[in-house]
Backbone atoms as SQL, in Angstrom:
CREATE TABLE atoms (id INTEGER PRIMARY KEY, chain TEXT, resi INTEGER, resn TEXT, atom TEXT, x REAL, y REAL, z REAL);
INSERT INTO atoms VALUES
  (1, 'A', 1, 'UNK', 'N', 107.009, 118.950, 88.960),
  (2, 'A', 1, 'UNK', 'CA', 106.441, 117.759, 88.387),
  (3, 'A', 1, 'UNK', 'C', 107.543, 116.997, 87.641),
  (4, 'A', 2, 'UNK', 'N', 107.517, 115.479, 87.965),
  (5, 'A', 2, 'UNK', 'CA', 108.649, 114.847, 87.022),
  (6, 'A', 2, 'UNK', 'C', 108.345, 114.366, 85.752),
  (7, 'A', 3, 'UNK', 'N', 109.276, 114.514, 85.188),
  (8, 'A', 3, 'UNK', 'CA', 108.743, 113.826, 83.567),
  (9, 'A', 3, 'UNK', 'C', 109.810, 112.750, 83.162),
  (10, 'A', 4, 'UNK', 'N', 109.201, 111.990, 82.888),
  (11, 'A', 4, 'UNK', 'CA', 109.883, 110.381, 82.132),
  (12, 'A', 4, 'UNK', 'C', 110.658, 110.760, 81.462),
  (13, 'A', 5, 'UNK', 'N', 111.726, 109.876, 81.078),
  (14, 'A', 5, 'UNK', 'CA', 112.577, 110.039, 80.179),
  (15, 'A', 5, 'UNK', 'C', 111.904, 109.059, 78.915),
  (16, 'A', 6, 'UNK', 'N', 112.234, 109.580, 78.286),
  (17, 'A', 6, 'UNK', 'CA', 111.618, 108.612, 76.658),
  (18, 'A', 6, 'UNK', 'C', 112.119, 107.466, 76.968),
  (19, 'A', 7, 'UNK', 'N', 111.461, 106.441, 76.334),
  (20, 'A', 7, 'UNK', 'CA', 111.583, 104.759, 76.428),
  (21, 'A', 7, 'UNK', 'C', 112.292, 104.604, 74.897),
  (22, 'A', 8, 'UNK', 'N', 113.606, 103.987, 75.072),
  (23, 'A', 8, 'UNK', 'CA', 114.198, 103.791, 73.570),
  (24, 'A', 8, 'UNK', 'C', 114.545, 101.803, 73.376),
  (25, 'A', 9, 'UNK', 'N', 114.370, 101.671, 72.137),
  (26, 'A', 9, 'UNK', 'CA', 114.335, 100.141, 71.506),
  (27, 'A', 9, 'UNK', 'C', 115.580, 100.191, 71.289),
  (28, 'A', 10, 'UNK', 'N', 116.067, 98.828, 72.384),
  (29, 'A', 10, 'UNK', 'CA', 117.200, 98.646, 72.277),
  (30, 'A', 10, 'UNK', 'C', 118.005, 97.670, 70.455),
  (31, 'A', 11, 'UNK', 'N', 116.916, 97.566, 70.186),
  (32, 'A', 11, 'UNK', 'CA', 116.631, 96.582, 68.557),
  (33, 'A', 11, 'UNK', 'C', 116.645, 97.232, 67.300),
  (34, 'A', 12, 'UNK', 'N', 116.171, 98.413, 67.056),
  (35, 'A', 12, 'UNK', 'CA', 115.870, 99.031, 66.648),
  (36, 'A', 12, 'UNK', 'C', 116.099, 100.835, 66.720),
  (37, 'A', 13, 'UNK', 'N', 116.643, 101.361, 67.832),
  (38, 'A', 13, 'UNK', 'CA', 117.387, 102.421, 68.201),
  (39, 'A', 13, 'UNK', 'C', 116.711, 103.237, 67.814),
  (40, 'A', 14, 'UNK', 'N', 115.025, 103.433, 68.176),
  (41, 'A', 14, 'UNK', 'CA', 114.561, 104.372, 68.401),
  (42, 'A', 14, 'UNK', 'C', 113.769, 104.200, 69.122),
  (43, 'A', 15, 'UNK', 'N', 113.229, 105.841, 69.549),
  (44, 'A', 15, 'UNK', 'CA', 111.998, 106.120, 70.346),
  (45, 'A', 15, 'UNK', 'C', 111.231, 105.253, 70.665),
  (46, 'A', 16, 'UNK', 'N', 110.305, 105.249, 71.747),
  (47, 'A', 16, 'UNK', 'CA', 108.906, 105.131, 71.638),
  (48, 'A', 16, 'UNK', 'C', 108.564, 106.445, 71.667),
  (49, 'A', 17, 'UNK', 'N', 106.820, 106.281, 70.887),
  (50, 'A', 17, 'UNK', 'CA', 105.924, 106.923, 71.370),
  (51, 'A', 17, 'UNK', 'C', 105.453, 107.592, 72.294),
  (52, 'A', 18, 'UNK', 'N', 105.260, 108.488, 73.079),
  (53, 'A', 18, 'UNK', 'CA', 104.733, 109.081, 74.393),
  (54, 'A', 18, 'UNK', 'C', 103.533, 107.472, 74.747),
  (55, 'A', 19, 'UNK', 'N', 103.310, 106.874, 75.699),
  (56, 'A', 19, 'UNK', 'CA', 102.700, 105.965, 76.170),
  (57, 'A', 19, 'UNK', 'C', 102.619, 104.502, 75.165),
  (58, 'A', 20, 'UNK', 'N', 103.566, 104.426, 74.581),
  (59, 'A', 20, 'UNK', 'CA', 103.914, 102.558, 74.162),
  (60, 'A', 20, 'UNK', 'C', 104.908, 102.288, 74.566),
  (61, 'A', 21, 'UNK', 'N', 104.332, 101.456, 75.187),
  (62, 'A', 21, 'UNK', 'CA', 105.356, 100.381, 75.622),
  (63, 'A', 21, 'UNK', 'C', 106.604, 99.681, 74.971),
  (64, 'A', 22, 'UNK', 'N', 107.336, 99.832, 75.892),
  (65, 'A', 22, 'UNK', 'CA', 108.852, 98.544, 75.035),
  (66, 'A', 22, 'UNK', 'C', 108.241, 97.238, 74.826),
  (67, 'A', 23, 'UNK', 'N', 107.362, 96.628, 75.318),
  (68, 'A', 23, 'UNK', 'CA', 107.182, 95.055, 75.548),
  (69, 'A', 23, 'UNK', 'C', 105.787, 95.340, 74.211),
  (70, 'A', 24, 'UNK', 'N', 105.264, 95.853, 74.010),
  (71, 'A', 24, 'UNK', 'CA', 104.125, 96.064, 72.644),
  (72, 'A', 24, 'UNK', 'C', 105.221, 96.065, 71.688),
  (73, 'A', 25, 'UNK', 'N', 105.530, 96.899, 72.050),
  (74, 'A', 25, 'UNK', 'CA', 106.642, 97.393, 70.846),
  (75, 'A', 25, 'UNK', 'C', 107.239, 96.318, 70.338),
  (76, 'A', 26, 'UNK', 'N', 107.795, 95.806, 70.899),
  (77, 'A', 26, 'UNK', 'CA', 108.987, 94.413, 70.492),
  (78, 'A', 26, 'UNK', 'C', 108.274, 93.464, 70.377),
  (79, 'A', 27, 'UNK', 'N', 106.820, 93.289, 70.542),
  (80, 'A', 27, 'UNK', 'CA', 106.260, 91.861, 70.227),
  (81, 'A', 27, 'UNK', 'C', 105.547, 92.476, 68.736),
  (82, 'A', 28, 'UNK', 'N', 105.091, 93.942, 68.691),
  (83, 'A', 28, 'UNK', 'CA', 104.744, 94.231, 67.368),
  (84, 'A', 28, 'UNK', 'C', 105.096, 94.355, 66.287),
  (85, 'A', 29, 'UNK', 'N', 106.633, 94.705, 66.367),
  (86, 'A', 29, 'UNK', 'CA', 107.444, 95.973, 65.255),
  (87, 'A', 29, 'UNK', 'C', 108.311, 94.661, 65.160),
  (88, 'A', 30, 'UNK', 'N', 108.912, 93.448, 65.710),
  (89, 'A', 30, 'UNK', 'CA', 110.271, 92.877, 65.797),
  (90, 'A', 30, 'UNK', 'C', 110.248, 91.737, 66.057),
  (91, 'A', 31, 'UNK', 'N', 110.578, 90.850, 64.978),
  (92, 'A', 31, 'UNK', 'CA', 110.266, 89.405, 64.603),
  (93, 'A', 31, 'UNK', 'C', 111.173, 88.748, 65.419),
  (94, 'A', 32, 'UNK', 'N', 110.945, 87.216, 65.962),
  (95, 'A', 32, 'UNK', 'CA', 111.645, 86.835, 67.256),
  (96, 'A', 32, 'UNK', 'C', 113.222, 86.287, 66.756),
  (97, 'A', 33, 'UNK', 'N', 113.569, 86.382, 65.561),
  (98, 'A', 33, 'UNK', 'CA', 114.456, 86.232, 65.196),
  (99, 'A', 33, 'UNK', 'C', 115.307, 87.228, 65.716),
  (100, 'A', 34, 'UNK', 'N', 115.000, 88.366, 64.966),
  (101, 'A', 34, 'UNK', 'CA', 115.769, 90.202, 65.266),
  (102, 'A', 34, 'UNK', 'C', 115.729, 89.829, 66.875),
  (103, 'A', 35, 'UNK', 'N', 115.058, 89.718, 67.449),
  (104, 'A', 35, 'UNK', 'CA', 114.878, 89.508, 68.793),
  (105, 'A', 35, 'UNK', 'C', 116.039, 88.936, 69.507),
  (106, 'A', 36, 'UNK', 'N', 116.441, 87.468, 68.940),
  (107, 'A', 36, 'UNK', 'CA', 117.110, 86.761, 69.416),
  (108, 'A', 36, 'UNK', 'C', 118.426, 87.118, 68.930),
  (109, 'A', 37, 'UNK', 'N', 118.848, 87.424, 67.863),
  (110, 'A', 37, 'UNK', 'CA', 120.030, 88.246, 67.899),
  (111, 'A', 37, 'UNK', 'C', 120.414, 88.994, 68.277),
  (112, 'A', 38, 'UNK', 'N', 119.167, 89.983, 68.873),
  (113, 'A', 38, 'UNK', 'CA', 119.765, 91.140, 69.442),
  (114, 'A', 38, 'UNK', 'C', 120.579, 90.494, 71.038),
  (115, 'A', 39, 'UNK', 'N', 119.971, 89.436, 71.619),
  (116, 'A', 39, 'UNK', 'CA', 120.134, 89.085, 72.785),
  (117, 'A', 39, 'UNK', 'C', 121.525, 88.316, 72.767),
  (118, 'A', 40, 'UNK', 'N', 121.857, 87.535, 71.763),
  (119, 'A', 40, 'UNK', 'CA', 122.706, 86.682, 71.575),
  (120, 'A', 40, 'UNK', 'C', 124.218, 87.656, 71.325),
  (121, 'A', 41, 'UNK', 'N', 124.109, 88.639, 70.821),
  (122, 'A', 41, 'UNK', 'CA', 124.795, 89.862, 70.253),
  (123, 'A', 41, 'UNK', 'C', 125.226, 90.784, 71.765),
  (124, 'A', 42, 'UNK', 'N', 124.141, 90.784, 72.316),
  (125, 'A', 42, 'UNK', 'CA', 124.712, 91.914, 74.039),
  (126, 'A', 42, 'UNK', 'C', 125.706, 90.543, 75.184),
  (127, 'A', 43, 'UNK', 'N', 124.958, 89.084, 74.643),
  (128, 'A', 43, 'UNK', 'CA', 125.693, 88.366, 75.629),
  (129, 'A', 43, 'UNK', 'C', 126.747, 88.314, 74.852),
  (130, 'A', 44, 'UNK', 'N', 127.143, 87.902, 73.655),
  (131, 'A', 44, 'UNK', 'CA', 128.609, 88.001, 73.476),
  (132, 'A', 44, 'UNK', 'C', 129.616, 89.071, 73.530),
  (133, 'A', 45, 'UNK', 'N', 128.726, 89.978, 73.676),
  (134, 'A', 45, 'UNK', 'CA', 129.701, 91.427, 73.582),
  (135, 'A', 45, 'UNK', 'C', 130.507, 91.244, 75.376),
  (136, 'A', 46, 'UNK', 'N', 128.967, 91.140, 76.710),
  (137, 'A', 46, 'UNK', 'CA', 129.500, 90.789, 77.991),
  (138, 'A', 46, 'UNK', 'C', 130.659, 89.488, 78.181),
  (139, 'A', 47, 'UNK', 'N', 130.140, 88.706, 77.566),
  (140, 'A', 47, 'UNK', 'CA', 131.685, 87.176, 77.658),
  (141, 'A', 47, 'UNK', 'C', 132.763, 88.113, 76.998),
  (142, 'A', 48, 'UNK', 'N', 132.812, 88.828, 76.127),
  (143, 'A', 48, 'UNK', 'CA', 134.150, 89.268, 75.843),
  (144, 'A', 48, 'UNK', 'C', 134.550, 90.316, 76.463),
  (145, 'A', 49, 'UNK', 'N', 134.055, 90.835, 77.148),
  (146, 'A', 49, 'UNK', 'CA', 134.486, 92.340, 77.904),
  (147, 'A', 49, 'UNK', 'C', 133.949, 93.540, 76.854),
  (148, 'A', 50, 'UNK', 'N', 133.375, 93.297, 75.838),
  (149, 'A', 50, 'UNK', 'CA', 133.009, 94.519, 74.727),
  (150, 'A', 50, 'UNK', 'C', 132.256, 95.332, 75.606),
  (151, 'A', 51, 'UNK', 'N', 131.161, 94.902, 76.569),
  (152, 'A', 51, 'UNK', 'CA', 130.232, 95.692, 76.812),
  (153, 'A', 51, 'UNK', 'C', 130.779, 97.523, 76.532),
  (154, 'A', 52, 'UNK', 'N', 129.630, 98.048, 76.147),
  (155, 'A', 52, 'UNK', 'CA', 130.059, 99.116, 75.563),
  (156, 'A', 52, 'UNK', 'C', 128.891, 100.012, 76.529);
């Protein structure tokens, strides 16, 4: 039998829950601000070659 790998918040750097969702999660726990930095923060890391 296969088992999932845990679902982790890329915003916040933890877990989910056994059955919540990333997309609940991030519209519940994470204001669209945090949101938008987080996004603005991975594209500048890719334009510079940071990706890590």
């Amino acid at each position: 039998m296969a088992t999932k790998s845990p679902v982790y918040c890329p915003v916040c750097n933890e877990t989910m829950d056994p059955g919540e969702e990333l997309e609940h999660h991030l519209v519940y726990e994470h204001r669209p601000r945090e949101l938008a930095k987080q996004i603005a923060s991975e594209w500048e890391a890719q334009e510079s070659g940071d990706e890590s």
